[in-house]
Every structure is written in structure tokens, then in C-alpha cells.
C-alpha beads as a LAMMPS data file, in Angstrom:
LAMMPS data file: protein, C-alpha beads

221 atoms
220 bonds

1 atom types
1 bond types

-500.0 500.0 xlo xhi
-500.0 500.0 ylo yhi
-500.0 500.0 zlo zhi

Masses

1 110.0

Atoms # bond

1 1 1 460.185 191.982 112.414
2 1 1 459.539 190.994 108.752
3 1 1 456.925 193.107 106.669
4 1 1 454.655 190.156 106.769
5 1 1 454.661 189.787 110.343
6 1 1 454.179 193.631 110.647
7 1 1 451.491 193.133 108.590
8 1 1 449.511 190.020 110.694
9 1 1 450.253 192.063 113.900
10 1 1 448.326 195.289 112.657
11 1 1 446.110 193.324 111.280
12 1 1 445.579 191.953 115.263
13 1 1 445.515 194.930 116.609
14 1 1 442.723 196.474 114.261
15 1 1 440.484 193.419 114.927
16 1 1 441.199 193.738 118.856
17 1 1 440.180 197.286 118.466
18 1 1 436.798 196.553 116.399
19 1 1 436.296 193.648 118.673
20 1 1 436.270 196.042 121.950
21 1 1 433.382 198.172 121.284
22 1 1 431.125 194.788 120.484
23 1 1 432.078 193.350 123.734
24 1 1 431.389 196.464 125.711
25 1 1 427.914 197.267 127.223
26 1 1 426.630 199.656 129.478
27 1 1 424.154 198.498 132.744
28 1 1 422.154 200.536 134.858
29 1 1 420.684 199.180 137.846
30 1 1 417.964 199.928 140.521
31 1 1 417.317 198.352 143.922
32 1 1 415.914 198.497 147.364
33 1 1 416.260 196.133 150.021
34 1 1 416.338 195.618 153.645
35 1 1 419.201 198.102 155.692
36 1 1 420.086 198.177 159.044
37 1 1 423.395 200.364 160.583
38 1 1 424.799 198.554 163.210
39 1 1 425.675 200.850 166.623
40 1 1 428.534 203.053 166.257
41 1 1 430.083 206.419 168.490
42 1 1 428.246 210.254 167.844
43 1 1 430.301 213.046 169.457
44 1 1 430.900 215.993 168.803
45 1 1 429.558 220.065 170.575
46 1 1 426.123 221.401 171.147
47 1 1 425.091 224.510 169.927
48 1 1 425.885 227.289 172.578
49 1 1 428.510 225.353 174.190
50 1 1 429.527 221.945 175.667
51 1 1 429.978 218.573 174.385
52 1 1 428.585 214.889 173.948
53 1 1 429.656 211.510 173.303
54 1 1 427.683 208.497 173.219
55 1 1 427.396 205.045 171.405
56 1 1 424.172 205.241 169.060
57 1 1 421.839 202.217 168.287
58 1 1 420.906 203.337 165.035
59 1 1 418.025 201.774 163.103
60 1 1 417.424 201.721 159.324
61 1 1 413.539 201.716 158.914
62 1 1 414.000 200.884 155.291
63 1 1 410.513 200.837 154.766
64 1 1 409.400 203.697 156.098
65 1 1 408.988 207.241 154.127
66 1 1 411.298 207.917 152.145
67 1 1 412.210 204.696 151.453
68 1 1 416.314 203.012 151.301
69 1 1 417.051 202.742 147.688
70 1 1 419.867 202.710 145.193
71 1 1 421.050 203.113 141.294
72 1 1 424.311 201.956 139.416
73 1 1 425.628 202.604 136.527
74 1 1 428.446 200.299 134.822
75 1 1 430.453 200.579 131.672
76 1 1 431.021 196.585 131.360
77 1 1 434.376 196.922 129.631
78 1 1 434.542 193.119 128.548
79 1 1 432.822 189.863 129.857
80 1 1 434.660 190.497 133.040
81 1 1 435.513 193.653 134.016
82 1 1 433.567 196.922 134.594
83 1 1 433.366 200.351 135.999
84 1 1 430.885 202.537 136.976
85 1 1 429.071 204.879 139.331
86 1 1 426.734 204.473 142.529
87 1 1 424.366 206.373 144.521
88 1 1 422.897 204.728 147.755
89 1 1 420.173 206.670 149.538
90 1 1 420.345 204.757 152.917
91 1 1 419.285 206.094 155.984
92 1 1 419.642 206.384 159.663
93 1 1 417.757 207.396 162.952
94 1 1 418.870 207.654 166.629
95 1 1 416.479 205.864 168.827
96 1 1 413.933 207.731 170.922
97 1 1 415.549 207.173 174.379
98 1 1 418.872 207.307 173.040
99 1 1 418.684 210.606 171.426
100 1 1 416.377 212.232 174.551
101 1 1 419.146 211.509 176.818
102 1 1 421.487 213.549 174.902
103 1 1 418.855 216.567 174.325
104 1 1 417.870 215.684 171.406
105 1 1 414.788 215.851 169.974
106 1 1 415.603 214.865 166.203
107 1 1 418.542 212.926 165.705
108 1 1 418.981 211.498 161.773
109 1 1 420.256 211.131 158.474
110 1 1 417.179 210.078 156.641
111 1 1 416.702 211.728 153.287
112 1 1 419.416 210.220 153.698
113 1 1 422.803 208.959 154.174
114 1 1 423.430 209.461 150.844
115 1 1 426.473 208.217 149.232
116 1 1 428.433 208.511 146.030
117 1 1 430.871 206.748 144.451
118 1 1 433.253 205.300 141.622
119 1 1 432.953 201.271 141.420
120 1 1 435.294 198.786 139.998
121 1 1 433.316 195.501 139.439
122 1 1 434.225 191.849 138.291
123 1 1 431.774 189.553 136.943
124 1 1 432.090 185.501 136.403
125 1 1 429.520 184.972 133.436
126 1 1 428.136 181.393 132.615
127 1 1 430.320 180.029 135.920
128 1 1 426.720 178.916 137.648
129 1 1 424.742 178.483 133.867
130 1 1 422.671 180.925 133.234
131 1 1 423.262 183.263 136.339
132 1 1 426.034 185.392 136.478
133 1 1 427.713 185.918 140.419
134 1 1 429.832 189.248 140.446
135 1 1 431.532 191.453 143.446
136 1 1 432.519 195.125 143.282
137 1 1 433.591 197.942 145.574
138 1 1 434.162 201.781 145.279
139 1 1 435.433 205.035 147.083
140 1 1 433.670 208.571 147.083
141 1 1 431.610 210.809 148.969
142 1 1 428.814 211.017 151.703
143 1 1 426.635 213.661 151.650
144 1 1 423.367 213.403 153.670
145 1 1 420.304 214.954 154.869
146 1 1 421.719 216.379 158.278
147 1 1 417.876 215.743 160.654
148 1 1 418.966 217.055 164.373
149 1 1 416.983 218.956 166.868
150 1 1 418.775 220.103 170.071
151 1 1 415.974 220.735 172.178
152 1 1 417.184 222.810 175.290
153 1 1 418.503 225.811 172.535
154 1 1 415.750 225.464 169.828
155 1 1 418.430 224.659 167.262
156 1 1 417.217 223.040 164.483
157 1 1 419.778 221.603 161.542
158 1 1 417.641 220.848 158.624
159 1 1 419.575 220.543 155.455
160 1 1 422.243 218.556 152.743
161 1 1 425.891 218.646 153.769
162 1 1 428.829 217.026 152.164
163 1 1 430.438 215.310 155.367
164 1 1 433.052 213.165 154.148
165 1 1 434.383 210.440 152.290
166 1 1 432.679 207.024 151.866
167 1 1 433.211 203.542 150.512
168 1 1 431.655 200.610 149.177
169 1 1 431.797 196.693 148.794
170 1 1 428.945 194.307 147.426
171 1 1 428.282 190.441 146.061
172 1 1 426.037 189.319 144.179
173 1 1 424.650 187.228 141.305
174 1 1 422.211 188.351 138.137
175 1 1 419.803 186.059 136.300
176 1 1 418.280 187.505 133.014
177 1 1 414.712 187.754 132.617
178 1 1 415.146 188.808 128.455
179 1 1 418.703 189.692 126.408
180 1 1 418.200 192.984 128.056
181 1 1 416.965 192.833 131.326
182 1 1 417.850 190.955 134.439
183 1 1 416.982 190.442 137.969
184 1 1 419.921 190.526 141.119
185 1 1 420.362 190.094 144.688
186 1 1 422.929 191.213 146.612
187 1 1 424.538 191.610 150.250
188 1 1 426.251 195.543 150.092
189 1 1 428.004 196.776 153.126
190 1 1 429.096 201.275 153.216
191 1 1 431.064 203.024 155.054
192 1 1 431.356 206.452 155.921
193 1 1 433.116 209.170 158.121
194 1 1 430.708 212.016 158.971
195 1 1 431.617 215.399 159.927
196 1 1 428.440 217.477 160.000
197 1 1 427.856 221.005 161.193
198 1 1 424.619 222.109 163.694
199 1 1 423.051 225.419 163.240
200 1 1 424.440 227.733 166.152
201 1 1 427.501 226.840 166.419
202 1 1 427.801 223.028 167.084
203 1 1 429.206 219.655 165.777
204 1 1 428.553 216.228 165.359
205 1 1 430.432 213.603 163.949
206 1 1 429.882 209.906 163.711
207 1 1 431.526 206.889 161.718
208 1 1 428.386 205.381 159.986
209 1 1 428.209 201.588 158.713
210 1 1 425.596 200.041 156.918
211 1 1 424.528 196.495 155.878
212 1 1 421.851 195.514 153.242
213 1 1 420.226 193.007 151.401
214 1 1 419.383 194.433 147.656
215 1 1 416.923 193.001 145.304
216 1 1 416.872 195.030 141.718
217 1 1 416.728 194.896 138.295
218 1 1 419.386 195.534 135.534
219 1 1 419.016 197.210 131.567
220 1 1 421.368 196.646 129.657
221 1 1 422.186 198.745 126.671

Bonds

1 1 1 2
2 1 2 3
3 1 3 4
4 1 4 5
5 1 5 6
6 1 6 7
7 1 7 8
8 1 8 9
9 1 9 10
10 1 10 11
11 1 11 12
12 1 12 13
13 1 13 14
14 1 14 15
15 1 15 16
16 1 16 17
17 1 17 18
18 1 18 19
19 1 19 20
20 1 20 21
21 1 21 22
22 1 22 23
23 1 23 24
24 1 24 25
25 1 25 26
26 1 26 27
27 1 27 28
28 1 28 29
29 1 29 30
30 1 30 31
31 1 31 32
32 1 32 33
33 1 33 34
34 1 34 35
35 1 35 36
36 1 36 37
37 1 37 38
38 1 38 39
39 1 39 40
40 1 40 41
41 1 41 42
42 1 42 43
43 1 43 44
44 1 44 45
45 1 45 46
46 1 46 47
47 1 47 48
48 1 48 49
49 1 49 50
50 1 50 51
51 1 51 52
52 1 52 53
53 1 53 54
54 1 54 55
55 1 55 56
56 1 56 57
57 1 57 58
58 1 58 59
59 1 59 60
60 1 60 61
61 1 61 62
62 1 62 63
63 1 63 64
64 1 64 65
65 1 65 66
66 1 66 67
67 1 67 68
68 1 68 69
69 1 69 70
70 1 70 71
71 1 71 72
72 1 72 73
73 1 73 74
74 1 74 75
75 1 75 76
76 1 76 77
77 1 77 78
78 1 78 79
79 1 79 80
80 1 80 81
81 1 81 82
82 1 82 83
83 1 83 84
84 1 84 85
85 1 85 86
86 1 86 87
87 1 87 88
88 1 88 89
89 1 89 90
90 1 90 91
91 1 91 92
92 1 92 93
93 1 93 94
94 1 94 95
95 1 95 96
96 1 96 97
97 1 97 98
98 1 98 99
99 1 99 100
100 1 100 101
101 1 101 102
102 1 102 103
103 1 103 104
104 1 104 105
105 1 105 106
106 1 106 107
107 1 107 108
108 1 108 109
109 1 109 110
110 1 110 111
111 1 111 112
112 1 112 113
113 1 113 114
114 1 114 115
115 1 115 116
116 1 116 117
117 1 117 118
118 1 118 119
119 1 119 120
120 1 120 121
121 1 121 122
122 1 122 123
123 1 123 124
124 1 124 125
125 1 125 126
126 1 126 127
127 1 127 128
128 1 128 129
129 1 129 130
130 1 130 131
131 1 131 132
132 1 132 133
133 1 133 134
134 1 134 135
135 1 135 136
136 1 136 137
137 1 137 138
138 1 138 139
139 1 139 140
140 1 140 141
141 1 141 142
142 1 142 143
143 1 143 144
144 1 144 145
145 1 145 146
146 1 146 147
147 1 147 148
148 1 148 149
149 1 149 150
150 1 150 151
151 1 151 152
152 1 152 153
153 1 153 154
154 1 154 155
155 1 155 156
156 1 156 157
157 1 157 158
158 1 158 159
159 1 159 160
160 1 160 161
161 1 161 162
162 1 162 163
163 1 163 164
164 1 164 165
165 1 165 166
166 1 166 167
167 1 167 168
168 1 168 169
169 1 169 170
170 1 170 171
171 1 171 172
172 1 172 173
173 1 173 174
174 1 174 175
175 1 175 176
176 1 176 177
177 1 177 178
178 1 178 179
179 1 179 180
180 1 180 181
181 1 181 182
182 1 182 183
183 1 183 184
184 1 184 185
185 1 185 186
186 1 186 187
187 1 187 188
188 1 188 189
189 1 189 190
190 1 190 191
191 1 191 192
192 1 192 193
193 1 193 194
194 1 194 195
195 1 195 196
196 1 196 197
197 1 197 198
198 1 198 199
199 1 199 200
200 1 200 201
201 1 201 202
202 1 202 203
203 1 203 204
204 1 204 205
205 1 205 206
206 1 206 207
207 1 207 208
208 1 208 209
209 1 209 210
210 1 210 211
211 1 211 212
212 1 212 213
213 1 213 214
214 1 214 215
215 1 215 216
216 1 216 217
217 1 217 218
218 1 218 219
219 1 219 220
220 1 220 221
């Protein structure tokens, strides 16, 4: 390569790397929505002995105390391509009749199904004018609130455990309010594989899925 050629390809490369920064923004995001769990199989042994196995109607009460929410965090790395962080508190309870017939008198993950993870996320900006659609998914953790009662022993698991591994998918599309902030909805669908330990000696484990509908809003910095 000829020294002037050296020269215009440094010269590209130092512009690229001033331009990166410029182009890069960071976005954190809050939402809540409407969640619902469709049904899915809870087995696993009491405390004291024996065993269950049964196909759970769960329902997501995303209303109720305390409430289904969730916050992101994503390093935009250009126009189109980001990564980031998520925490979902979604949540979880066996119906009444459902759990009874088991022996259970609390049956729930509701402060909550929480789950954690590491998002990759694509965004199309100026494709629909102003608003911006975008999809994303990510892997990680779950870690909820482990709510369950077995009545006939009087055991009673009340506490956070990490159960297993999780993942996430979402679309959506932004519209900005200001330069800085902007409003979103979204459809969001988790997964995650729960393996959760009872107080006295028992087990549960269930694969939980979850579908919601997220209104939020978005700072950028």
C-alpha cells in the first residue's frame, strides 16, 4: 500500500472511531402490562414423603399487589444494534381448586417470577416515520419468590431461590414524546425451567411460560 493510501486509511479508521461514541446511546426502560402464564406440568415430592404431578392453570393477576412490572437497560451500539440487560418481575398463582387438590394451601411465585437476563436487540429507525419498530431476545436466570404451603405437614416455603435458567423474546415499536424520552408497546413472551426446593424435605419443579402485553416509557441518555 502506498504511504498516501496508508495515510487516507488511518485517517478512516480514526474518524470511524470518533464517529462510534456519537452514535452510541444508552436507554433505560420501564413497563407494566397485562401477563397471563398459560397452563403448564408442577411435579415434583412433598415434604415428609411422596410425590405429585399435575397440570397447573396458572393465572397472572397482573394487577393485583405487587404488581407485574419490568426494567431494561440497552447500550444502543449504533442506529441498529444494541445490548443490554432485563429484569421482569412477573408472577404466578395456582388456582384455588387446583392447588387444594394437591394439599396445598399456597401455591405461587408472586413476588415473583423474577427473571434476569442479557438482551441482544435490533431496531429499524425511521422505517414507519417517526416510530421506531424493534425485536430483541435474551438468556439468563430465574430466580423467584418460592409462595407454597403444604397443608397436611405445616410446611411452609417462604423465600427467594435461584431455580434455573430463563429466556426471553419481545417486539415492539417506540414513538418519542421529546429527543429524550419515548413511549413503547410491546408483546414479550419468557421462559423458564424451575427447580425449587420446599422446606422439609420436598421438591417442586415446573416449566413456567409467560405472555404479556407491555406499555412503558424509554430515557435516553
Amino acid at each position: 500500500m502506498s504511504p498516501l493510501r496508508q495515510r487516507t486509511a488511518v485517517i478512516a479508521i480514526i474518524a470511524a472511531a470518533g464517529a462510534s461514541p456519537a452514535q452510541a446511546e444508552m436507554e433505560v426502560s420501564l413497563y407494566s402490562g397485562w401477563q397471563t402464564a398459560p397452563h403448564s406440568r408442577v411435579d415434583g415430592d412433598y415434604p415428609g414423603g411422596g410425590s405429585f404431578d399435575a397440570l397447573i392453570g396458572w393465572e397472572g393477576r397482573s394487577f393485583d399487589m405487587p404488581p407485574y412490572y419490568g426494567l431494561r437497560g440497552t447500550w444502543w451500539r449504533n442506529e441498529t444494534l444494541g445490548f443490554g440487560i432485563e429484569f421482569t418481575h412477573s408472577k404466578v398463582y395456582a388456582p384455588d381448586d387446583e392447588k387444594t387438590v394437591l394439599g396445598f394451601s399456597a401455591l405461587e411465585f408472586t413476588d415473583g417470577l423474577n427473571i434476569l437476563t442479557v438482551n441482544v436487540m435490533r431496531r429499524w429507525p425511521e422505517k414507519w416515520g417517526t416510530a421506531t419498530p424493534y425485536i430483541g431476545g435474551g438468556i439468563g436466570i430465574a430466580f423467584p419468590h418460592v409462595d407454597v404451603e403444604y397443608r397436611p405437614g405445616g410446611s411452609k416455603t417462604f423465600e427467594y431461590q435461584l431455580t434455573g435458567p430463563a429466556a426471553r423474546i419481545m417486539a415492539g415499536i417506540s414513538y418519542p414524546l421529546t429527543e429524550r424520552l419515548s413511549v413503547f408497546g410491546e408483546y414479550q413472551f419468557t421462559y423458564s425451567s424451575n427447580s425449587a426446593e420446599l422446606d422439609g424435605g420436598g421438591s417442586l419443579n415446573s416449566e413456567i411460560k409467560t405472555n404479556a402485553l407491555n406499555i412503558g416509557l424509554s430515557l435516553k441518555f
